[in-house]
N, C-alpha and C positions, 0 to 999 in steps of 0.2 A: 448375565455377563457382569462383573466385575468393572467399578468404574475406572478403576486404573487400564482395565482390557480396553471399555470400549473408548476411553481417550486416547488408548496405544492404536487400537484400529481406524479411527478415524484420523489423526493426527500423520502415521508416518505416510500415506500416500501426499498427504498436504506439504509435508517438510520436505520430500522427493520432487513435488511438482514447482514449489517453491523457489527450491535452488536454482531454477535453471531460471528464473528471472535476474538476481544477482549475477549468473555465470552471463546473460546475456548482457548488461552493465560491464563486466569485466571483460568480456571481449570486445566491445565499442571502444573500453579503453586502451586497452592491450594494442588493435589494431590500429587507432590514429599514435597510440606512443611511440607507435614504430614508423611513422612517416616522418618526415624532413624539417617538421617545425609544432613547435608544442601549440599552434594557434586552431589549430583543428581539434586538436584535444579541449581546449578551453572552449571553443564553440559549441561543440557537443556538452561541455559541462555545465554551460549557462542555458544554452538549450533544452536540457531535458532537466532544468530544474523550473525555467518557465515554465515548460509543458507538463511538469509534474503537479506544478499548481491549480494546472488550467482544469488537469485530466484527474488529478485524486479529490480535488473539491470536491468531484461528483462520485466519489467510492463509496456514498451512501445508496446508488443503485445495486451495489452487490451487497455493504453491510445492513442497511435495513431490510431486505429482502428474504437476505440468512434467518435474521431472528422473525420476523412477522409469518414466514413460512415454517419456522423449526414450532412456533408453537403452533400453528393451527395443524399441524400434523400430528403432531400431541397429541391435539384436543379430538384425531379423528376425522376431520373437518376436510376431506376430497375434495369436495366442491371450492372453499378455501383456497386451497394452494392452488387450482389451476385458475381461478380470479387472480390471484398474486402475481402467477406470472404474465397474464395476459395486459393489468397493468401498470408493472413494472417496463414490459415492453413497449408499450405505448407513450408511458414515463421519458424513457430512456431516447427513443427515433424522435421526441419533440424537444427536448432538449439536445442532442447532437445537431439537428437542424440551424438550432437556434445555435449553437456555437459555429458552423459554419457560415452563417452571415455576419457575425462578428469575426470572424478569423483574422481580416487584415488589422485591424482594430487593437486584440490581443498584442499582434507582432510588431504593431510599432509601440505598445505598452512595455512590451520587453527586452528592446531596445532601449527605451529610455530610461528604465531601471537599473541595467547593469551597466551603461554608460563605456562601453569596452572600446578596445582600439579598433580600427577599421577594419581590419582582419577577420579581426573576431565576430563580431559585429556583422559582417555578412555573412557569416557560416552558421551566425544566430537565426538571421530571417530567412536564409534557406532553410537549415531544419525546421523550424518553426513551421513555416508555409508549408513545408510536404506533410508534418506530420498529424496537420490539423486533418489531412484528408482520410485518416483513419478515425477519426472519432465515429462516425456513425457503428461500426464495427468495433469498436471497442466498449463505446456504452451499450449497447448490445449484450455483448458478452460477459460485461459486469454482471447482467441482471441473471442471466443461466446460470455463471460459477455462484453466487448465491444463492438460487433456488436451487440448485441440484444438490450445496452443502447442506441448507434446512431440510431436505429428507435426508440427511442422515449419508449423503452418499460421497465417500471423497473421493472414489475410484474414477468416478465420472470428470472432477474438474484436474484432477489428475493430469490423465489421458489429453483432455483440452489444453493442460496450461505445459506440457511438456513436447504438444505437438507445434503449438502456434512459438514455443521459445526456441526450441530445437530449427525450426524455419526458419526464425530470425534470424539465428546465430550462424547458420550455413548459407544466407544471402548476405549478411554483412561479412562475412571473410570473403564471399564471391564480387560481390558491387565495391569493396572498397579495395583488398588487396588484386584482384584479379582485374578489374576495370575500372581500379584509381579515380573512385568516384567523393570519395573522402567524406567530408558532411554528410552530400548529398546522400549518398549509400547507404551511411547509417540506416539517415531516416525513410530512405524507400525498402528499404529491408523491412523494416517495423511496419512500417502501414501493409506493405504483402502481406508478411504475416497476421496481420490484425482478423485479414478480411479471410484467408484460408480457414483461421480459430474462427471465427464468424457461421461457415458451412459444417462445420463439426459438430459446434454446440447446437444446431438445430436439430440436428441428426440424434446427440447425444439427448435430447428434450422429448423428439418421437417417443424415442424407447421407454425413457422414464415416465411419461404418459399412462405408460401401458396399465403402470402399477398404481394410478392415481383414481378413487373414484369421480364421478361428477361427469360433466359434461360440459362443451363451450357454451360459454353466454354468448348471449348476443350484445353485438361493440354498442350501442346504447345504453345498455344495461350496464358494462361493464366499466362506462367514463359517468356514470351520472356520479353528482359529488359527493355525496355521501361514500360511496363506494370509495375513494381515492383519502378517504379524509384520516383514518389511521395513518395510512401510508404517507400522508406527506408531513405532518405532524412529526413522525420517526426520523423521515429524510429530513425534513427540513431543521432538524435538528446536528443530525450529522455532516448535514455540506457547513454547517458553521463551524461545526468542528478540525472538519477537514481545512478549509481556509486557513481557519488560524495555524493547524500543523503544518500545513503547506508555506503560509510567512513565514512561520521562524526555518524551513531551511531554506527557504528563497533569500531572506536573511543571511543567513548563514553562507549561502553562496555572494549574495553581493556583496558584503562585508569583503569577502576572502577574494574576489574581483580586485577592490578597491585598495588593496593589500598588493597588489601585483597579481603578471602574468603569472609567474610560478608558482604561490600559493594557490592560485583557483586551481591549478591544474595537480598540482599536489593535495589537494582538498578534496578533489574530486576521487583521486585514487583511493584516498583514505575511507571516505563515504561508503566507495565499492564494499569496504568491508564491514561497515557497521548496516548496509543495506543484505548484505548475506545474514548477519546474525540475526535484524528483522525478518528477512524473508522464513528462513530457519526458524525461530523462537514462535512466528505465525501460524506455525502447525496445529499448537498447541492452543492457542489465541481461537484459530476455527475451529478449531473443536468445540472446544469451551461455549463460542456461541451455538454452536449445535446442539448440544449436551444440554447446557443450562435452559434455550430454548424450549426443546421440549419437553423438560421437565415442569416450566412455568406453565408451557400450555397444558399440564397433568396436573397444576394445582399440586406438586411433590414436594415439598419442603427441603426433605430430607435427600431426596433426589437432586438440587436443586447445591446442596452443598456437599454431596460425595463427588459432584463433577467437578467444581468449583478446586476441592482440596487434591484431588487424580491430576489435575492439570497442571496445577502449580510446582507441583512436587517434581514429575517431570519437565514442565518448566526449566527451574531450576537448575535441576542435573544438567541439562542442556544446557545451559548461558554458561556454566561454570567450565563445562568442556569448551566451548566456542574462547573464550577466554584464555583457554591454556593452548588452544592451537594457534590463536592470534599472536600471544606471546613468543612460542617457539616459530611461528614459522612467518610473520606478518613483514618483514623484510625481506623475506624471499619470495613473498607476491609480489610486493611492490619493484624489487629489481626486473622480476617476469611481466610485468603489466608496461612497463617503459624503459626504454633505452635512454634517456634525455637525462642525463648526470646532474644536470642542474635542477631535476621536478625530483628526482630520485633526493637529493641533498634537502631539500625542500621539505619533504613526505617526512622522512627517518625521526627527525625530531619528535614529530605528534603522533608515532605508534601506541605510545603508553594509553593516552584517551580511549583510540579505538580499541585495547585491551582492556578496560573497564565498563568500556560500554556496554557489553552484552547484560555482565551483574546486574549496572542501574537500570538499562532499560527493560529486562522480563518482564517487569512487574508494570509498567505501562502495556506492555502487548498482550498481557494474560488478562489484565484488568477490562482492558478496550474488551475483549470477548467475551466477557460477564456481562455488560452490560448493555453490548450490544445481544447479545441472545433473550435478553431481560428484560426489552425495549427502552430503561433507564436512561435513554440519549442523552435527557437534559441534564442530566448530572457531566458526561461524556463533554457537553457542550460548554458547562461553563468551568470545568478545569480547563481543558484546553486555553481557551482564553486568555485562563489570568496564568498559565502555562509560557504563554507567548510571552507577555508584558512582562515576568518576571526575565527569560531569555534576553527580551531586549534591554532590560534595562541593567542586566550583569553585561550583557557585550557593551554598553554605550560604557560603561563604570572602568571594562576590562581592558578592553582592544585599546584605546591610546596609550597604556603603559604597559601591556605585557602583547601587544601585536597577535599573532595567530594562537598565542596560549590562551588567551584572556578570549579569544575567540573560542576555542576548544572547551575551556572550560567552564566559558557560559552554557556551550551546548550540552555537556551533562549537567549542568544545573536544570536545563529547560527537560530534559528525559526524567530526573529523578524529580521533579513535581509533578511528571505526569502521573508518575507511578501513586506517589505518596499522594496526592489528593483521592484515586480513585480508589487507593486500600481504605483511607478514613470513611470516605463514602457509603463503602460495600459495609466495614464495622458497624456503623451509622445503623443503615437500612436493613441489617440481618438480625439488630438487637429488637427490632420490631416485632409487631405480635405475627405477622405473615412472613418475614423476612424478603426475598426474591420471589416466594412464588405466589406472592400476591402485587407481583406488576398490573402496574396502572394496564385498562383495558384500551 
């Protein structure tokens, strides 16, 4: 198979399963725009960028899991991947524990970050508090749609990330519009669903079993440290990365707080839409950690850059389409997403950013999947970083003289450094005598 085929075959169940995490973002919004005061809208918005921080910190449970699994599948190595998953899980249940004894802890941190009016501010620590109670079931779940992308298989996280969004999205139109539960609704929709995707992915895990050789270690064996020591070297690379990406839109959101009620809430709409062309352009991003994964773990050189070039290409095409529907049609979401003339008047202005965003940002999404299939973290880690610090220090330059533009257009600066550092990176390490498929072991 054709690396452009097998990046088309793994890729469109990823871009299908994907969407419906943005769609479920857009009807959170959609549904509080339509109630009686933009203050629930803004709660949820400050809300699920606290908890985005709290909860993608730790998406190195599914991204290092992708690549550590894609190449010892590669390599052959059955016994491998069912150790991967065994302590990815174990990873996973002792860290969400640990996040549920800090939980009150978090929510008065994120109260005192975004500093909101009263209102707000209690529809902040209700969400918050209900939606800490799905972490166990979501980090969890992390670890499966990872391992099940490193063999190779999208159909499986498919099925999981379109049943568990598809749930969401049919209890938040029930708990919020049918029993006016508002905040609250939201986020007991999302925790339902977390733990329903929860009994899926075990099921979806039996099966793929079947095809794995090896057999279960026994749990001694499987936590002594050596055995965890790859694996946390990778993660522990990537929850740094994560943070930092996680600041600058937490950033980003309380900037646009402190700017007023209407920009956060106008910021948040807009988001909606640069979170679709993420979700979307991620297709391709898991792929690419799949693809390049295994080829590292084949020691394929050339294998290693036919995935790399199939991806990008497609890429591409994509972001540039995402871009021309943003342009023709990005006002007519945003009128459909809210009734509130004043968040609408708000929004209109800063269409044109999130019609360029998709362009600058591919090349950060497609790169994150090179490297991360390539185990390359630390390179991952410290653009991210100095990622941030140049963000922050274009909004601290921007925002007092050009207000939400100066905001806006820090945020593509902080996207196109993601990108540009990790292309120089990849040039860097390809002109090598190994190039990629001689990642560190």
């Amino acid at each position: 198979m054709s690396a452009h085929r097998e990046a088309w075959r793994l890729a469109w169940p990823l871009i299908l399963s994907n969407v419906t995490v943005p769609l479920l973002g857009l009807t959170d919004t959609a549904v509080l725009g339509h109630l009686d005061s933009p203050h629930h809208l803004s709660a949820v918005a400050a809300g699920s960028a606290a908890f985005n921080l709290i909860h993608f910190a730790f998406v190195f449970l599914r991204m290092g899991t992708t690549g550590l699994v894609a190449q010892a599948w590669g390599r052959g190595d059955g016994q491998g991947v069912r150790d991967l998953l065994g302590r990815g899980l174990l990873l996973a249940g002792g860290l969400a524990l640990g996040l549920l004894v800090l939980g009150p802890l978090l929510v008065l941190a994120a109260s005192a970050l975004f500093g909101a009016s009263p209102d707000v501010d209690a529809g902040l620590r209700t969400y918050l508090g209900i939606r800490l109670l799905g972490v166990p079931a979501g980090f969890l779940g992390l670890v499966v749609l990872g391992w099940l992308l490193g063999l190779q298989d999208a159909r499986g996280p498919m099925l999981l990330m379109i049943v568990v969004n598809g749930i969401n999205i049919a209890l938040d139109l029930l708990l919020v519009l049918g029993f006016g539960l508002a905040t609250a609704g939201v986020a007991l929709a999302t925790v339902a669903a977390e733990y329903a995707g929860l009994a899926l992915a075990l099921v979806l895990v039996r099966r793929a079993l079947r095809g794995v050789d090896g057999r279960f270690t026994p749990l001694p064996a499987l936590v002594r440290a050596g055995g965890f020591g790859r694996m946390i070297r990778v993660n522990r690379d990537i929850f740094v990365r994560s943070l930092a990406l996680q600041a600058g839109f937490i950033t980003f959101a309380a900037i646009g707080a402190r700017l007023g009620e209407g920009v956060l809430a106008a910021n948040a709409i807009l988001l909606n839409l640069q979170t679709l062309a993420a979700f979307v352009l991620d297709g391709f991003a898991h792929a690419a950690e799949a693809m390049v994964g295994r080829q590292v773990g084949r020691a394929d050189r050339a294998g290693v850059r036919a995935a790399i070039a199939a991806n990008a290409g497609l890429a591409l095409g994509l972001a540039l389409a995402l871009a021309l529907a943003f342009l023709l049609f990005g006002e007519l979401v945003v009128r459909g997403m809210t009734t509130i003339e004043t968040v609408r008047a708000q929004a209109f202005p800063y269409l044109p950013y999130v019609v360029a965003l998709p362009v600058i940002s591919v090349w950060a999404f497609l790169f994150d999947g090179v490297f991360i299939g390539a185990t390359r973290t630390e390179v991952m880690r410290d653009g991210m970083i100095l990622a941030f610090l140049v963000f922050a220090a274009a909004a601290v330059a921007l925002v007092p003289t050009l207000g939400n533009h100066g905001l806006w257009i820090a945020f593509l600066i902080f996207m196109a450094w993601r990108g540009a550092w990790l292309a120089v990176a990849y040039l860097r390490i390809e002109a090598g005598p190994t190039g990629f498929a001689g990642a560190r072991p």
